[in-house]
C-alpha positions in Angstrom: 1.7 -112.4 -46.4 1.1 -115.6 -44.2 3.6 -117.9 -43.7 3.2 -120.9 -41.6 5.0 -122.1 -38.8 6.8 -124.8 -39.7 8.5 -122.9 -42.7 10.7 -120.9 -40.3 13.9 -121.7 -41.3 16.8 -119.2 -40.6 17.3 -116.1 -42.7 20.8 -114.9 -42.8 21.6 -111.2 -44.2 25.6 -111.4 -45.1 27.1 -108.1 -46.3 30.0 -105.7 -46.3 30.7 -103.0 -44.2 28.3 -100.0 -45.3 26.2 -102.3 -47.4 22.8 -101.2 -45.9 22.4 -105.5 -44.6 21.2 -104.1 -41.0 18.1 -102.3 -42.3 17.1 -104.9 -44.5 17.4 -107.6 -41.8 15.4 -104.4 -39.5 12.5 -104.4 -42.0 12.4 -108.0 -42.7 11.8 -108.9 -39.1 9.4 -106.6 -38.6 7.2 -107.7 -41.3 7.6 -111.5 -39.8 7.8 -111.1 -36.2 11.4 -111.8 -36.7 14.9 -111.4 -34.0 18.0 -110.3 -35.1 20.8 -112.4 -34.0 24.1 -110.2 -34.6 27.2 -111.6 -36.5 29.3 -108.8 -35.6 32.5 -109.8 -33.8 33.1 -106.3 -32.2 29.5 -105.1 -31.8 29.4 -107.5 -28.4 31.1 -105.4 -26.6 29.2 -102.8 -24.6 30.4 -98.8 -24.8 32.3 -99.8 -28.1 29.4 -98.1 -29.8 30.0 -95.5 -32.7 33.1 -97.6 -34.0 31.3 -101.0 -34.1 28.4 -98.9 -35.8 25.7 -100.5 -33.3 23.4 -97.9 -35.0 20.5 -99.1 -33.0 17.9 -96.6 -34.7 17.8 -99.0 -37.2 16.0 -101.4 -35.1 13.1 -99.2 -34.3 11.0 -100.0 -37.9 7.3 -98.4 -37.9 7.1 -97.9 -34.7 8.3 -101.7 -33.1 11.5 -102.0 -31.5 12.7 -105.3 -33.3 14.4 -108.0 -31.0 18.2 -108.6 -31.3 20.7 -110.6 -29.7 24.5 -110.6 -29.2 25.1 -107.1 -29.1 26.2 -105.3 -26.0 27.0 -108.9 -24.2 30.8 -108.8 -22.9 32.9 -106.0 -21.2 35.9 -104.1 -23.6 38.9 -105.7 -23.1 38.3 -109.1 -23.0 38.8 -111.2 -25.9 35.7 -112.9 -27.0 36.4 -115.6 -29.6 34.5 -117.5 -32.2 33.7 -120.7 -29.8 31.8 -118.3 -27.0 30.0 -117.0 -30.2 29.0 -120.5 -31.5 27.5 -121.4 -27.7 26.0 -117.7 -27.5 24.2 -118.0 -30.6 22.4 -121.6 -30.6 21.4 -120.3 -26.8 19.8 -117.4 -28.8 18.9 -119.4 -31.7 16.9 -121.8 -29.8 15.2 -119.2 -27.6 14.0 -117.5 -30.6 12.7 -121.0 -32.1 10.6 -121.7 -28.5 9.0 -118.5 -28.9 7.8 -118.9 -32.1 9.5 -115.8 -33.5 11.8 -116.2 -36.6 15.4 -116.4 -36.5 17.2 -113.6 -38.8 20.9 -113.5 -38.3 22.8 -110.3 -39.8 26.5 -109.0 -40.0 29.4 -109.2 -41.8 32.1 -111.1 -39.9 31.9 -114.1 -42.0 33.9 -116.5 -40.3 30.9 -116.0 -37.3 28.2 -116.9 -39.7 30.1 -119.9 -42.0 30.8 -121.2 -38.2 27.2 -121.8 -37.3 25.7 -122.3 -40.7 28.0 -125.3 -41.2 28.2 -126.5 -37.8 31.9 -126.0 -37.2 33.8 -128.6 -34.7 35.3 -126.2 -31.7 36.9 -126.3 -29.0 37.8 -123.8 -26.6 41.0 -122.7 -26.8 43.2 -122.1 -23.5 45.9 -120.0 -23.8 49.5 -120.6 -24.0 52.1 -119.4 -22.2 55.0 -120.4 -23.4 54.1 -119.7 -27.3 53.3 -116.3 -26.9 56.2 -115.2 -25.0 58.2 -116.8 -27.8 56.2 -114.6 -30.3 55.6 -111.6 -29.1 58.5 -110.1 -30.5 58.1 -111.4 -34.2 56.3 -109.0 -37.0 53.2 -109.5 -38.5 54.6 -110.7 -41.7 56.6 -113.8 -40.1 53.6 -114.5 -37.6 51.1 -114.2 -40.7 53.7 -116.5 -42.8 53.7 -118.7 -39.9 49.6 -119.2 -39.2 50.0 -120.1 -43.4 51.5 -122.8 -42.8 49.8 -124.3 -39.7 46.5 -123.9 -41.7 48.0 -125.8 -44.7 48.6 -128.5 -41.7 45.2 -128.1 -40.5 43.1 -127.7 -43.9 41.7 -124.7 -41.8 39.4 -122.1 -43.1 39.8 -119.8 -40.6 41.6 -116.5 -39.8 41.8 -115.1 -42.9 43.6 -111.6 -43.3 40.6 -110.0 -41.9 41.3 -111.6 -38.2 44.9 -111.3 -38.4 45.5 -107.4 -38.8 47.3 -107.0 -35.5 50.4 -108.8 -33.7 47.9 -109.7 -30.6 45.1 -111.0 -33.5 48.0 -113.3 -35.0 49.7 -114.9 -32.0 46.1 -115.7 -30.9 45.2 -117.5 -34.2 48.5 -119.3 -33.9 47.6 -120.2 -31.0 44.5 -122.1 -31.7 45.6 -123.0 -34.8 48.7 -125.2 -33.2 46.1 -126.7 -30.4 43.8 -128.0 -33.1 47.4 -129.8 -34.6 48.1 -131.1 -30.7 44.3 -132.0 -29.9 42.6 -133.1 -33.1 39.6 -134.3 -31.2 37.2 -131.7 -31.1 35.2 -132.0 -27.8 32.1 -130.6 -28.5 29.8 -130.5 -32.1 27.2 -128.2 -33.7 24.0 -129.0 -35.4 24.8 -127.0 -38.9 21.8 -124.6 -39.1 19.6 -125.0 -42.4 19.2 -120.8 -43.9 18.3 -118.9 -46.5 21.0 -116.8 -47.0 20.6 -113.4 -48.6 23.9 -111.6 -49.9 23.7 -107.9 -50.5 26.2 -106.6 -53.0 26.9 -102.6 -52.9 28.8 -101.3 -56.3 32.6 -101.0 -55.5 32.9 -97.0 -56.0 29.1 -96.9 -53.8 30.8 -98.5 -51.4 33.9 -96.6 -51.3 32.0 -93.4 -51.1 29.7 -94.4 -48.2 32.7 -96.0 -46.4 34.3 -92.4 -46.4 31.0 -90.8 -45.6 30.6 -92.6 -42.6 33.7 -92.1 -41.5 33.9 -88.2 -41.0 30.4 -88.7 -39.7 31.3 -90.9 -37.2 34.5 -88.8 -36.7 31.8 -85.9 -36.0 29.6 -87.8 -33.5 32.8 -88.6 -30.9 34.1 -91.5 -31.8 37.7 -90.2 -30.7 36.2 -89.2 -27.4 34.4 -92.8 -27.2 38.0 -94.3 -27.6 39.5 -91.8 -25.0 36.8 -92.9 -22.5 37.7 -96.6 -22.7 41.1 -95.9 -22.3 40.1 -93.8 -19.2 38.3 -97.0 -17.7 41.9 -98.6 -17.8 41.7 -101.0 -20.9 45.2 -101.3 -21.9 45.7 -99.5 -25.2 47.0 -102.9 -26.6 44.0 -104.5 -25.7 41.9 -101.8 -27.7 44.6 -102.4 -30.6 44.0 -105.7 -30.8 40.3 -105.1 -32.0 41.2 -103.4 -35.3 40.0 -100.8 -37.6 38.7 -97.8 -35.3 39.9 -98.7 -32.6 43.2 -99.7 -33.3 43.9 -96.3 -35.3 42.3 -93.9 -33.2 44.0 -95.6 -30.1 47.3 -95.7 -31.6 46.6 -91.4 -32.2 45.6 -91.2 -28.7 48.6 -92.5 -27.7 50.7 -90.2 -29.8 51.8 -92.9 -32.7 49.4 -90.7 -35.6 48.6 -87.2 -36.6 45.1 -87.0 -36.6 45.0 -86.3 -40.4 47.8 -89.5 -40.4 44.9 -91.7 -38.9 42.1 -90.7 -40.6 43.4 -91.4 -44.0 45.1 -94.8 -42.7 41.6 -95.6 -41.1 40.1 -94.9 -44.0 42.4 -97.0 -46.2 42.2 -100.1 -43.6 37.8 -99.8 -44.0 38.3 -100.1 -47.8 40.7 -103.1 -47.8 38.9 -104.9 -44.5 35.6 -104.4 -47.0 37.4 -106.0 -50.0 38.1 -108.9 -47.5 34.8 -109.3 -46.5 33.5 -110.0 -50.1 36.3 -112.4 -50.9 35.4 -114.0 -47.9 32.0 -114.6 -48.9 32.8 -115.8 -52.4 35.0 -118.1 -50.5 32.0 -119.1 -48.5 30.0 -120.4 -51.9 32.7 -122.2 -52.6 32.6 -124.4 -50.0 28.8 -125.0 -50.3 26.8 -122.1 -49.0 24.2 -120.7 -51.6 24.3 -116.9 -51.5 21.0 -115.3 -53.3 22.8 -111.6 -53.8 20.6 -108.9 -54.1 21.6 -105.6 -55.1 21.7 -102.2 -51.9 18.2 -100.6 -52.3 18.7 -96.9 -53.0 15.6 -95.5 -51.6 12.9 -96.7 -49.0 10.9 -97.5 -52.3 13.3 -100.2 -53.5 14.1 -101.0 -49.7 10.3 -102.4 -50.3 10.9 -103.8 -53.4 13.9 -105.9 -51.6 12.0 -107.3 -48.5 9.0 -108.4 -50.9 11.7 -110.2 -53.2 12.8 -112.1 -50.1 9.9 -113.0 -49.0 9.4 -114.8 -51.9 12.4 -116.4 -51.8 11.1 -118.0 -48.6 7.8 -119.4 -50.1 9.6 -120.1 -52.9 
């Protein structure tokens, strides 16, 4: 199929956890000489591998090694935010457009892919002091109760339950939150970035089960001992926490707070509802003007064809 230059608009591939978006995005850049740009908000972060789900065998399709960006970029246990990954991905973006190669952005944090697609207003947040001594000490519930509030303020959009699911995560998002109230004037804008955006929708009990699946089988593969390792480097458990999911569980059984059968089943709990999340997000996304084309998880490498070919109409279409 030839498609000329000038239609190479951005393809986004938006998903939930387990949703099989990664080797859809895979297959469609490698039948158009495509890059993947990553909108993953933990996959950045090098040796944080097997509970990010890097999975990087899925960018090898019939034997080319397909492009991709924004994974592997910072060091665990800094805390990369959502204005680095703005600048990090037009940098990308625009590389990928001088070479002639075609943008295809793919993940599932969706608050990293509404941001670019509409050209969110940032500004980077310093941090303060004197605010997060004062709540450090408060629970999650009061702190979430409290970012409610500043967002009704704000008419913000952002940090939804799926960015607030630790006491670090919260104070942080309070944090920027109450700058935007004291600096309204944002100091730097986006161009919005004209996509296609392809939604891939994964039957709630599919899900469920493949969620669990990959679980044990990352359980199997050392992702306890991957956890143990960056806590060997000197990463402050806390700092792991803050990260969520895997690495907030298995740290927190490193560190004596779990059982290991008390952290699987909590982990695997936390996976279901952080999916759930995901897809409310993205609804939430149409709502505010993003077109979503869902498609439905191919089943087999036959119907994984079937898929790409249905996109690629989409695009001439």
């Amino acid at each position: 199929m030839y498609l000329c230059p000038e239609m190479k608009k951005m393809i986004t591939v938006l998903g939930p956890t387990a949703s099989g978006k990664t080797m859809i995005a895979t297959r469609l850049a490698a039948r158009l000489g495509g890059e993947i740009i990553s909108a993953d908000s933990r996959q950045v972060y090098r040796r944080m591998d097997i509970g990010t789900g890097k999975d990087l065998s899925d960018y090898h399709v019939d034997g080319k090694d397909i492009p991709y960006h924004l994974i592997d970029i910072v060091e665990p246990g800094t805390k990369y935010n959502l204005f680095q990954y703005q600048e990090d991905f037009l940098k990308a973006y625009d590389d990928i457009q001088s070479r002639g190669a075609w943008p295809i952005l793919c993940g599932g944090t969706g608050l990293y892919i509404e941001s670019v697609l509409k050209g969110y207003n940032l500004s980077p947040v310093p941090q303060n002091p004197e605010l997060r001594e004062r709540l450090k000490d408060k629970p999650l519930d009061e702190l979430t109760s409290m970012l409610t509030l500043l967002k009704q303020q704000t008419g913000s959009t952002m940090h939804n339950k799926t960015d607030v699911d630790s006491v670090q995560r919260a104070i942080r998002a309070i944090e920027i939150e109450q700058y935007n109230i004291d600096h309204p004037t944002p100091l730097r804008e986006a161009p919005p970035i004209d996509s296609l955006v392809i939604g891939v929708n994964i039957d709630r009990e599919l899900r469920r089960e493949k969620i669990t699946k990959r679980l044990h089988a990352r359980l199997d593969e050392g992702m306890v001992d991957e956890v143990r390792g960056l806590l060997k480097e000197g990463i402050p458990p806390e700092n792991l926490i803050y990260y969520g999911l895997e690495y907030k569980f298995l740290t927190q059984y490193i560190i004596g707070q779990f059982t290991y059968d008390d952290m699987v089943r909590q982990l695997e709990i936390a996976i279901h509802q952080f999916a759930k999340r995901q897809m409310t997000w993205f609804r939430g996304m149409e709502r505010r003007g993003i077109h979503i084309n869902w498609i439905t998880r191919p089943h087999d490498d036959n119907e994984l064809q079937q898929t790409v070919e249905k996109i690629l109409q989409l695009i001439i279409d």
